[in-house]
ZAMARGU-4260 file (C-alpha; in steps of 0.2 Angstrom, whole numbers, plus 5000, padded with zeros to 4 digits):
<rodrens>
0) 5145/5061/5084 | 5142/5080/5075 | 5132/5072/5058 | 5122/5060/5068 | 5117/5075/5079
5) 5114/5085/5063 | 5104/5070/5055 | 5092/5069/5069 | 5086/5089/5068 | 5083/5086/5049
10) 5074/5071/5054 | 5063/5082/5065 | 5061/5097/5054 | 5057/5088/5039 | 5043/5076/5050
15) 5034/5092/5055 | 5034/5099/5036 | 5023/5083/5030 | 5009/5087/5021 | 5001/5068/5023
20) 4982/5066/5014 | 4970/5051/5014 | 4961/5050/4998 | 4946/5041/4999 | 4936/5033/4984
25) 4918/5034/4986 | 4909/5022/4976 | 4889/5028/4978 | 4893/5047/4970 | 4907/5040/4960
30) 4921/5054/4968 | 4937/5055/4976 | 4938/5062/4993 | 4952/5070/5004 | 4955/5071/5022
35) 4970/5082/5030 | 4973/5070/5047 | 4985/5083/5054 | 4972/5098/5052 | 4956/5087/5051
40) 4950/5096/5035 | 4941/5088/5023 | 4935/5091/5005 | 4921/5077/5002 | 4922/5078/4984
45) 4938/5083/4974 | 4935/5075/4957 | 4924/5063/4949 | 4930/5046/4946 | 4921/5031/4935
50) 4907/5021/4936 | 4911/5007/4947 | 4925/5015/4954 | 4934/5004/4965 | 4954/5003/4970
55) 4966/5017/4973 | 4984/5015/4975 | 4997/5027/4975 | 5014/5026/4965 | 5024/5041/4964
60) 5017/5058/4961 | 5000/5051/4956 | 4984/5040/4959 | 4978/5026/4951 | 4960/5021/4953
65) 4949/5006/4947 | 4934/5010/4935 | 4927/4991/4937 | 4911/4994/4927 | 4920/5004/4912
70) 4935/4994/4911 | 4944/5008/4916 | 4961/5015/4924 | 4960/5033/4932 | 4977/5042/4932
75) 4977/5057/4944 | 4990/5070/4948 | 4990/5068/4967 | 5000/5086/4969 | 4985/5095/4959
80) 4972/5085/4960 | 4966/5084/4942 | 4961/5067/4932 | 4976/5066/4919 | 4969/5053/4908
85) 4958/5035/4908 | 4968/5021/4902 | 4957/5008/4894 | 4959/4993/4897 | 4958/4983/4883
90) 4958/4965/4883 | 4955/4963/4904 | 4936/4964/4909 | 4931/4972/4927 | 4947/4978/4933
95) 4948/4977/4951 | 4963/4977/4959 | 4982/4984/4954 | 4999/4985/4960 | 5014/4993/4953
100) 5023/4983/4943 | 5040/4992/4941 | 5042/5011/4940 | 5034/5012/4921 | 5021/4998/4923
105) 5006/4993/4930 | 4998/4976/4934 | 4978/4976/4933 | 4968/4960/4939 | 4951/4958/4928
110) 4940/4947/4937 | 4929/4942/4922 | 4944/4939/4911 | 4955/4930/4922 | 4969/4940/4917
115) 4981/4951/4924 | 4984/4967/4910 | 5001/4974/4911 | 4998/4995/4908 | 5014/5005/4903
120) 5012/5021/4914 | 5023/5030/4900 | 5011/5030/4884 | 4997/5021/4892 | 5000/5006/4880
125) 4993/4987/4885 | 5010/4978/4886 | 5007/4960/4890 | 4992/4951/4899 | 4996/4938/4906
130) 4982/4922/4913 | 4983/4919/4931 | 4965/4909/4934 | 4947/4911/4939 | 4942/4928/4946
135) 4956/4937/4952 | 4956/4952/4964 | 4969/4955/4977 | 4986/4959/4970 | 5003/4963/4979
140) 5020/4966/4970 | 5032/4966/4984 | 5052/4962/4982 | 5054/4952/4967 | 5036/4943/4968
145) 5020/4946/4961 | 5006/4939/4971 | 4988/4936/4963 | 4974/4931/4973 | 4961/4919/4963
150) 4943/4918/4971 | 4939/4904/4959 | 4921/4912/4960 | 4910/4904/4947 | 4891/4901/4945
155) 4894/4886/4957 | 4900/4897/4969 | 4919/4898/4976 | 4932/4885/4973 | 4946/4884/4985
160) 4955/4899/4986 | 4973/4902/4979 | 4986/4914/4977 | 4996/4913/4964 | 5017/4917/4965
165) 5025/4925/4948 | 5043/4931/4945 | 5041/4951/4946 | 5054/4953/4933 | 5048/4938/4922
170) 5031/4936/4926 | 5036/4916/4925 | 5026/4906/4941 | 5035/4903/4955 | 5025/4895/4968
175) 5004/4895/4971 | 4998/4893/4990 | 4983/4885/4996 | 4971/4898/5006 | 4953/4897/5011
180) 4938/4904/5003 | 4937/4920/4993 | 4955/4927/4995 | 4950/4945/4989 | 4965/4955/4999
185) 4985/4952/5005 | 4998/4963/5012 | 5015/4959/5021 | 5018/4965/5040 | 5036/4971/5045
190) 5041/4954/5051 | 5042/4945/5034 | 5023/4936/5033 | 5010/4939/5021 | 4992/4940/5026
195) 4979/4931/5014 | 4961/4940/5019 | 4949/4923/5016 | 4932/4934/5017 | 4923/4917/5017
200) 4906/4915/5006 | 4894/4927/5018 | 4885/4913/5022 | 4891/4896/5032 | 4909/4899/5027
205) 4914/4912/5041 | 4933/4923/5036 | 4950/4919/5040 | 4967/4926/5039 | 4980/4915/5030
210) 4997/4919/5036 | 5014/4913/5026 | 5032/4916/5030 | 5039/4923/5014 | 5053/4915/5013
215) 5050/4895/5013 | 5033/4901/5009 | 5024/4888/5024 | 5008/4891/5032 | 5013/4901/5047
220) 4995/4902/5057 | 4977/4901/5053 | 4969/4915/5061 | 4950/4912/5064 | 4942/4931/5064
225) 4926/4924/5059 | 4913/4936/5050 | 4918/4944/5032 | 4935/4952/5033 | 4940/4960/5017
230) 4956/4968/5019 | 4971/4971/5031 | 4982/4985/5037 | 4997/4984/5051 | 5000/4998/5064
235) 5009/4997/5078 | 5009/4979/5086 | 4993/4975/5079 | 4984/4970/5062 | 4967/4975/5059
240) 4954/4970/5046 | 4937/4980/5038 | 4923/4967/5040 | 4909/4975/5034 | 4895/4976/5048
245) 4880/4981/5038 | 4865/4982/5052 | 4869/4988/5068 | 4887/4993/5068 | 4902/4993/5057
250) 4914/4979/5061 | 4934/4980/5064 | 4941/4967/5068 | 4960/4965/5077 | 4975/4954/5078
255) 4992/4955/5088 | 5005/4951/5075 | 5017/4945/5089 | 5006/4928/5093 | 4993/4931/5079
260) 4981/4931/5091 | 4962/4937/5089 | 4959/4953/5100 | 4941/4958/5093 | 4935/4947/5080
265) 4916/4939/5075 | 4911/4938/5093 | 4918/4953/5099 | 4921/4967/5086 | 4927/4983/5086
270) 4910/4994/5084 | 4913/5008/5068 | 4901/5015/5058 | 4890/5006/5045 | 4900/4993/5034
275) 4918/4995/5038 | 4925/4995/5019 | 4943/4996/5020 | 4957/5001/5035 | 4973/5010/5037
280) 4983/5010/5051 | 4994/5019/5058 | 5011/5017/5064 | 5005/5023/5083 | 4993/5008/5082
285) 4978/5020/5079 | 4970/5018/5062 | 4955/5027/5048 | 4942/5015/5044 | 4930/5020/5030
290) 4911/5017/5035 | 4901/5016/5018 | 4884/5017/5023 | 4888/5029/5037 | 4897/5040/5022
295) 4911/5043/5035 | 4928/5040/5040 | 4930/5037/5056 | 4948/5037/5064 | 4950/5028/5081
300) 4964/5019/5094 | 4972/5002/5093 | 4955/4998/5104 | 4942/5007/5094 | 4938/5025/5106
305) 4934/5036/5092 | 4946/5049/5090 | 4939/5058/5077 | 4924/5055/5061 | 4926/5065/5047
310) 4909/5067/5034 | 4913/5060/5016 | 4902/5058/5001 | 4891/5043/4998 | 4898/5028/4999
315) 4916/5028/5005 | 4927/5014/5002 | 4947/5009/4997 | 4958/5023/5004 | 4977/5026/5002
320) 4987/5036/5013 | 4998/5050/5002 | 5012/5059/5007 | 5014/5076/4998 | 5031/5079/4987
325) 5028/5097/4994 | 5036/5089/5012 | 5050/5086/5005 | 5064/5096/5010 | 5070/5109/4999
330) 5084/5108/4988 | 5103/5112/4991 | 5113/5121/4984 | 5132/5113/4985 | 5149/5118/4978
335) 5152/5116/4959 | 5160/5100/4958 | 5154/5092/4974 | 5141/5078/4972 | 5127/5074/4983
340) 5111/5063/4987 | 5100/5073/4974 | 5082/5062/4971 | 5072/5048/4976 | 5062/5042/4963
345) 5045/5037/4966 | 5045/5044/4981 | 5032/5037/4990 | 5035/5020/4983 | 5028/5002/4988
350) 5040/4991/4982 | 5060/4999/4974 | 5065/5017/4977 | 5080/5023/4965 | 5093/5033/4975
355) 5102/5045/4962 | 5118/5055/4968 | 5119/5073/4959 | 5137/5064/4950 | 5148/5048/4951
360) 5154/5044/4966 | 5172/5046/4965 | 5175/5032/4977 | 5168/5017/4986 | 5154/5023/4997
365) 5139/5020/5004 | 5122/5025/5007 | 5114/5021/5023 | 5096/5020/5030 | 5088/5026/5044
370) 5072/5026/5051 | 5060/5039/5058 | 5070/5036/5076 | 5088/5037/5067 | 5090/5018/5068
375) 5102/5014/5054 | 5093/4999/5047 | 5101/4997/5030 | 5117/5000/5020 | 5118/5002/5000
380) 5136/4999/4993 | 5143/5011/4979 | 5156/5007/4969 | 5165/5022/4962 | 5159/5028/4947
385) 5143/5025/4951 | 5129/5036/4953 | 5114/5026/4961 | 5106/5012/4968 | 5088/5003/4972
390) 5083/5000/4988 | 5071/4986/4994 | 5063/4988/5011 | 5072/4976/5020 | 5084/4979/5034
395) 5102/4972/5034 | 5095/4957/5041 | 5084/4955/5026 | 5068/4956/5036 | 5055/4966/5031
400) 5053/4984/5035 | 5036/4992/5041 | 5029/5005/5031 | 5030/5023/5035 | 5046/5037/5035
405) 5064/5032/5032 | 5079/5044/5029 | 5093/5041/5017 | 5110/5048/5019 | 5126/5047/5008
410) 5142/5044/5019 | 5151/5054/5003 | 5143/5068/5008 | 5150/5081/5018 | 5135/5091/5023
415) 5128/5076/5030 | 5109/5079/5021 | 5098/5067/5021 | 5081/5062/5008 | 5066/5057/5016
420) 5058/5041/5007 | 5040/5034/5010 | 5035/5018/5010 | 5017/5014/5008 | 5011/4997/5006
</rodrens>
């Protein structure tokens, strides 16, 4: 048909405006770095960040970054690359890890006060904290859950390892799961499973990867990595861990998400740069690994041939991938009277994107979603009247989606224009 015809050119015209940026934080010179992967240009230090400065996630139009040592939040205009203010966190201790809560709030673990701090983006105003257990770090809000990894790290050492399941609306507990020692990270592949990194206690506890289906929430695999994994990311077919690797050579290890099988793990790592911090993949498999003690980022295949290694500042570590609001297409300019697919809103989001039309819809319609390969893989119902809808990433099938582009497309609209979203995870 003509629009999907149509659909399919904007799809490739609007892919090859995309201004995508790494942003790197770098704990040893306390900065924010930035890496162009299309044009491989690189500025090592675009801002200062805060003493212990440790997560970054993205969430909307701006950054958010962890001062651990100065019980801080960092807010950071992504588009300009300016520090816009430092949310004090009052009331949580040695912030470590967030996630974005809803579209107007943030939830901050504190790993000394066994808290999780709820921060309203708005005003900047503590609004609730609420007790999840001893040392927490790892947090993931993802469809209407909130998941909380406890450590249980204590002078004794580690207790068992838990993550704790809230209500994302109510914050009331759902569930907890029982994991294995020093659950520090968890993310959720494009087949419906969440990945608990167990990093182990560095010593005679090697690390594991618990694997849970979300929805009866059973133990779907035990995968035996070995060394000290500390976080995850997806790409392509595989799953791939940062492990550390602090004489000799950095260590990646891999995982095939179809068997959950070890590829490269303890015995047989993929060789980066000194101590593999944190990983991104890539939805062509590939992925970014940041090597701290090498002060590089080093960008290599699903099999580890180094592609390219990019010079940082000291001490590179957590990295989010950020797709500019420039790439989006440009406006349109429609009849008066005529409505349209207007905004996306946070666009790149991590867990709900809004869908505004430009006015009602004057009858039922619908607005469908497509992938980066124009696969429809979702359908939002609109009643008439109304002017806008959420959308989750899950398909029809209510499996999860991976994370990367996605089009939408109002079937009211005559043009046949489409919004591209991004989903980062």
């Amino acid at each position: 048909m003509l629009w999907r015809f149509m659909v399919m050119l904007l799809l490739i015209a609007v892919r090859c405006r995309a201004d995508t940026r790494l942003y790197v934080v770098q704990y040893n010179d306390e900065s924010l770095g930035r890496i162009h992967p299309a044009s491989g240009a690189v500025n090592a230090h675009v801002l200062d960040l805060g003493y212990g400065c440790n997560e970054i996630v993205a969430h909307g139009s701006r950054l958010y970054v962890t001062n651990s040592l100065i019980n801080t939040v960092q807010e950071i205009d992504a588009e300009n690359q300016v520090t816009l203010r430092d949310i004090p966190t009052a009331g949580g201790v040695n912030p470590y890890s967030l996630a974005a809560l809803n579209n107007d709030t943030l939830a901050v673990t504190n790993f000394v006060t066994n808290n999780v701090l709820l921060l309203r983006i708005s005003d900047g105003q503590i609004v609730g904290s609420l007790p999840v257990g001893l040392a927490p770090e790892g947090i993931l809000a993802h469809g209407d859950r909130l998941y909380v990894c406890l450590t249980r790290y204590s002078a004794q050492g580690y207790g068992p390892g838990r993550v704790m399941i809230y209500d994302r609306s109510t914050l009331t507990l759902v569930d907890s799961l029982s994991v294995g020692v020093n659950p520090q990270f968890a993310a959720v592949d494009d087949r419906g499973r969440l990945h608990v990194v167990c990093t182990g206690n560095y010593t005679n506890i090697p690390g594991e990867i618990h694997v849970f289906d979300l929805t009866s929430r059973e133990s779907a695999s035990v995968v035996p990595v070995g060394g000290a994994p500390s976080a995850v990311s997806f790409g392509g077919e595989w799953a791939f861990a940062a492990a550390g690797g602090w004489a000799g050579t950095g260590q990646v290890f891999r995982y095939r998400l179809s068997d959950l099988a070890v590829v490269n793990g303890a015995d047989n790592p993929i060789q980066t740069g000194l101590g593999a911090t944190d990983v991104v993949a890539m939805p062509d498999g590939s992925f970014f690994v940041s090597c701290a003690l090498a002060d590089t980022v080093e960008h290599r295949s699903a099999e580890g041939a180094l592609l390219a290694s990019y010079a940082m500042g000291a001490g590179p570590g957590c990295m989010v991938l950020y797709e500019s609001a420039s790439a989006s297409p440009p406006g349109r300019i429609s009849p008066a009277g005529s409505a349209y697919l207007a905004e996306a809103f946070p666009n790149p989001f991590n867990s709900t994107v809004r869908l505004r039309l430009s006015a009602p819809a004057s009858h039922a319609s619908n607005i469908i979603i497509y992938n980066c390969i124009g696969q429809r893989v979702a359908e939002l119902r609109l009643a008439a009247g109304a002017s806008e809808a959420w959308w989750l990433p899950t398909a029809s099938d209510a499996s999860c989606l991976s994370t990367g582009a996605y089009f939408a497309r109002w079937d009211g609209d005559d043009a046949n224009s489409a919004l591209r979203l991004v989903f980062v995870k």
